[in-house]
DRENDO-1510 file (C-alpha; in Angstrom, 1 decimal, always signed):
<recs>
REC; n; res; u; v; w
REC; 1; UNK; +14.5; -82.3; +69.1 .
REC; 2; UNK; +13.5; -85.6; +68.7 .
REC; 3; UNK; +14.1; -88.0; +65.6 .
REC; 4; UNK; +10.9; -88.0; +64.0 .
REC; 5; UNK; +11.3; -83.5; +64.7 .
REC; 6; UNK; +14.4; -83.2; +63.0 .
REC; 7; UNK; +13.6; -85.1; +59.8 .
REC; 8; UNK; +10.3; -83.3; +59.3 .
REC; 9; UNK; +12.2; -79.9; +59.8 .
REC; 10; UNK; +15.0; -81.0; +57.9 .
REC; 11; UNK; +12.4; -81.9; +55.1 .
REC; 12; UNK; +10.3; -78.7; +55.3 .
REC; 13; UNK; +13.8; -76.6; +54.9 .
REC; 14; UNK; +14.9; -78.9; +52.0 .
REC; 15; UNK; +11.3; -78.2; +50.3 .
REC; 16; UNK; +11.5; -74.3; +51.0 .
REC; 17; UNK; +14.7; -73.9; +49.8 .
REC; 18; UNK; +14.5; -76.3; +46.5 .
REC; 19; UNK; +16.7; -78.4; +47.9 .
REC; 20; UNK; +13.9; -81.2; +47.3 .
REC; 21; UNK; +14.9; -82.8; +44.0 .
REC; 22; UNK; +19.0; -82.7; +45.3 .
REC; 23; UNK; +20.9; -85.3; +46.4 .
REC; 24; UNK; +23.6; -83.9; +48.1 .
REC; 25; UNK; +24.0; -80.7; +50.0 .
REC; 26; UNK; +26.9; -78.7; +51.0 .
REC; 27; UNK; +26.8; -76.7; +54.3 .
REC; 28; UNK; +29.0; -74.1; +55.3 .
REC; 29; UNK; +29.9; -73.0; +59.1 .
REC; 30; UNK; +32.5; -71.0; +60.8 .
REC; 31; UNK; +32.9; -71.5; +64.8 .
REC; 32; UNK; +34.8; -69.1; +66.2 .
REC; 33; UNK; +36.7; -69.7; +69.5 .
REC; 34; UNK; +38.6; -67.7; +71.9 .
REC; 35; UNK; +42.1; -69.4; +72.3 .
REC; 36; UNK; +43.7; -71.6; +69.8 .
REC; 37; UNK; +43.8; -74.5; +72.3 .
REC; 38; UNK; +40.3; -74.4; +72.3 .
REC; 39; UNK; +40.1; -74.8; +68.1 .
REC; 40; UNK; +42.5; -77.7; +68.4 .
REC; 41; UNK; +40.8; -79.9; +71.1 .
REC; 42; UNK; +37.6; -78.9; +69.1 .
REC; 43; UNK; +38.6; -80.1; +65.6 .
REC; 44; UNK; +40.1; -83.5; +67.3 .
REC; 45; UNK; +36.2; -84.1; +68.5 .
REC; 46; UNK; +34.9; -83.1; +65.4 .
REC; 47; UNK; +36.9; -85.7; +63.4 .
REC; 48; UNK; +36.6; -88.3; +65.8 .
REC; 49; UNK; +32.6; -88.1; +65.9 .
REC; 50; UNK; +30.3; -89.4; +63.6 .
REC; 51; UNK; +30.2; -85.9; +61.5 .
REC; 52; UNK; +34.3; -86.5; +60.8 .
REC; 53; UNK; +33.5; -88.0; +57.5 .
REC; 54; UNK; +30.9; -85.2; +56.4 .
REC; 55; UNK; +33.7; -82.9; +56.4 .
REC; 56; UNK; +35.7; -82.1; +53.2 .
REC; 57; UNK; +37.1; -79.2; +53.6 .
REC; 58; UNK; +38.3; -77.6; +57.0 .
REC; 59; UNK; +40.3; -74.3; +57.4 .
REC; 60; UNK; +42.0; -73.0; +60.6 .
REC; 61; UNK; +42.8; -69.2; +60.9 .
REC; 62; UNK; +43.9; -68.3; +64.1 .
REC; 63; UNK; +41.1; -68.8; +66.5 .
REC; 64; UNK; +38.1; -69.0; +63.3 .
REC; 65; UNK; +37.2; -72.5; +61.9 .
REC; 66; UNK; +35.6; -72.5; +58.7 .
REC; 67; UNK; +34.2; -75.9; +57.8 .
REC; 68; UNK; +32.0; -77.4; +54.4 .
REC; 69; UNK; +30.3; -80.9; +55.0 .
REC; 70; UNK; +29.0; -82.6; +51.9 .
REC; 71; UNK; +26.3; -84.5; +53.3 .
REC; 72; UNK; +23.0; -86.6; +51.7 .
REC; 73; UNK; +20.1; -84.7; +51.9 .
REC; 74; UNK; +18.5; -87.5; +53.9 .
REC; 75; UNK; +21.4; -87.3; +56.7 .
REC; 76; UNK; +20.7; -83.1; +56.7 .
REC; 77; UNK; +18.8; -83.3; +60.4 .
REC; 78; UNK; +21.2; -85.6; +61.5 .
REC; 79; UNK; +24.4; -83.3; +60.4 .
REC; 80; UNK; +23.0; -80.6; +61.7 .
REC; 81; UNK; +22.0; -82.1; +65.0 .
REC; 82; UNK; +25.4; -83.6; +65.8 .
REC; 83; UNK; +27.0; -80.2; +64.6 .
REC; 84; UNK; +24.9; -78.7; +67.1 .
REC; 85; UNK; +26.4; -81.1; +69.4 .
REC; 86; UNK; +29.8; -81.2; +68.9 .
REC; 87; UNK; +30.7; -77.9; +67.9 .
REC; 88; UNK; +28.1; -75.9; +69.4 .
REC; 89; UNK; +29.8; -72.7; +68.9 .
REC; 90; UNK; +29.3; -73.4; +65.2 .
REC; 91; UNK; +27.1; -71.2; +62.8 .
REC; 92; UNK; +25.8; -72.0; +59.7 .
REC; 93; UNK; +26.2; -69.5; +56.6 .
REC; 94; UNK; +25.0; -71.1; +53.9 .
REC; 95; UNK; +23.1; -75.0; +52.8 .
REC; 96; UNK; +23.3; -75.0; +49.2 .
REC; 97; UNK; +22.6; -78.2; +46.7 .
REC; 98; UNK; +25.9; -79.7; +45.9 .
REC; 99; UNK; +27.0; -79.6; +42.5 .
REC; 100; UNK; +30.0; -81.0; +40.9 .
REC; 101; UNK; +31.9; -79.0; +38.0 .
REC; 102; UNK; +32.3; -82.7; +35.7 .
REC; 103; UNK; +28.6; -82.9; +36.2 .
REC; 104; UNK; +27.8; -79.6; +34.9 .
REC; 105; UNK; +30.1; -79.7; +32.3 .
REC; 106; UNK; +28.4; -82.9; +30.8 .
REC; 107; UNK; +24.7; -81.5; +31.0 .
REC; 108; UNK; +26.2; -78.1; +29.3 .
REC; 109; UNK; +27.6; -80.7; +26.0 .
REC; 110; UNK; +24.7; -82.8; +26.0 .
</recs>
């Protein structure tokens, strides 16, 4: 999928799934791999590529990898892309707007 591809999908999904009016989004995957040598090697690309500093949370159980990126909603073709890429046994579960608990906390006093 080309550039101009990925940000028109990545806009269409952001529109059909409110994500629209969002600034951030969190996306949740879990790879799954069959030896733990494979996990390991896998993680190290991960953090060395371009997507390392989309990750904040990573989780290693065994031969599962559960990961959240915190991403822009702009840069949501191009997370997804070079997810695709580096971890291609990688699914998505969930793309939800990110929301912070200081933030909601504010509008719930105001």
């Amino acid at each position: 999928m080309d550039m101009s591809l990925a940000w028109v999908a990545s806009r269409k999904t952001l529109h059909d799934e409110g994500l629209g009016a969002c600034q951030r989004v969190r996306i949740l995957a879990l790879a799954h791999f069959t030896d733990n040598d494979a996990s390991r090697e896998r993680i190290r690309a991960l953090f060395h590529s371009p997507l390392g500093i989309y990750v904040s949370a990573a989780q290693r159980e065994g031969c599962e990898l559960r990961l959240e990126l915190d991403a822009a909603s702009e840069d949501l073709a191009f997370t997804l892309r070079t997810l695709k890429r580096v971890l291609p046994e990688a699914r998505i579960e969930c793309i939800a707007p990110r929301v912070f608990a200081r933030r909601i906390c504010t509008r719930d006093a105001g």
